[in-house]
C-alpha positions, -999 to +999 in steps of 0.1 A: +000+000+000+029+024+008+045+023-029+008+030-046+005+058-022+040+072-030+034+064-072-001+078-068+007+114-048+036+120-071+014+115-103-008+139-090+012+164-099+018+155-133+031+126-154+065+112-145+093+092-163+091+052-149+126+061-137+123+092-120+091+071-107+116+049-090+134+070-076+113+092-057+094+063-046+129+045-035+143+077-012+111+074+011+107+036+010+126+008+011+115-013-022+136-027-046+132-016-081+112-045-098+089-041-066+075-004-080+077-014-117+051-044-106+028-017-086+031+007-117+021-025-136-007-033-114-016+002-113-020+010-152-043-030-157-065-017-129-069+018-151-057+042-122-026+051-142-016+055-180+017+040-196+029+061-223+059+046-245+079+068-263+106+047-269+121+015-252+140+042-228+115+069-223+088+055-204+060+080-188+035+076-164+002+099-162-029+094-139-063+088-155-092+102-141-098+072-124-070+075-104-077+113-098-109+100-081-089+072-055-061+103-047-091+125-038-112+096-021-084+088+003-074+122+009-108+128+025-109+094+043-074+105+058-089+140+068-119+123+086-097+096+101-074+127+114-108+146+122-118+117+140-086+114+166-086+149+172-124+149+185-112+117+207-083+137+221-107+162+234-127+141+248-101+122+270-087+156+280-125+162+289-125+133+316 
């Protein structure tokens, strides 16, 4: 879950080369290189994210609305799920 969460929030912000990809993805997580190309895989067959091939080294990576829509969905599940321990705080501080 942690790599598609890294690949995902870094496509958000525009398409990426499959390398750069890696790399980002590799200096906040400890995953070997064929681990993220698999997730990217897994990513673009489930239609979140878009392989474009320019040539056999030039590889780009571009989120499809779809996957717009599950960045956007979790953001506001993580929100409520901070919203949530912050209420609970409160009320233990209350007691």
């Amino acid at each position: 879950p942690e790599v598609t969460i890294e690949i995902v929030t870094s496509l958000y912000y525009g398409p990426q080369r499959a390398s750069k990809l890696v790399e980002m993805v590799q200096e906040n997580l400890e995953v070997s290189e064929p681990t993220v190309y698999g997730v990217l895989q897994d990513l673009a067959e489930r239609g979140f994210v878009e392989k474009v091939v320019r040539s056999r080294r030039n590889v780009t990576y571009k989120l499809t609305d779809s996957g717009r829509d599950l960045i956007q969905r979790e953001h506001f599940d993580a929100i409520g799920d901070i919203m949530s321990l912050i209420k609970s705080a409160k009320r233990k501080r209350e007691l």
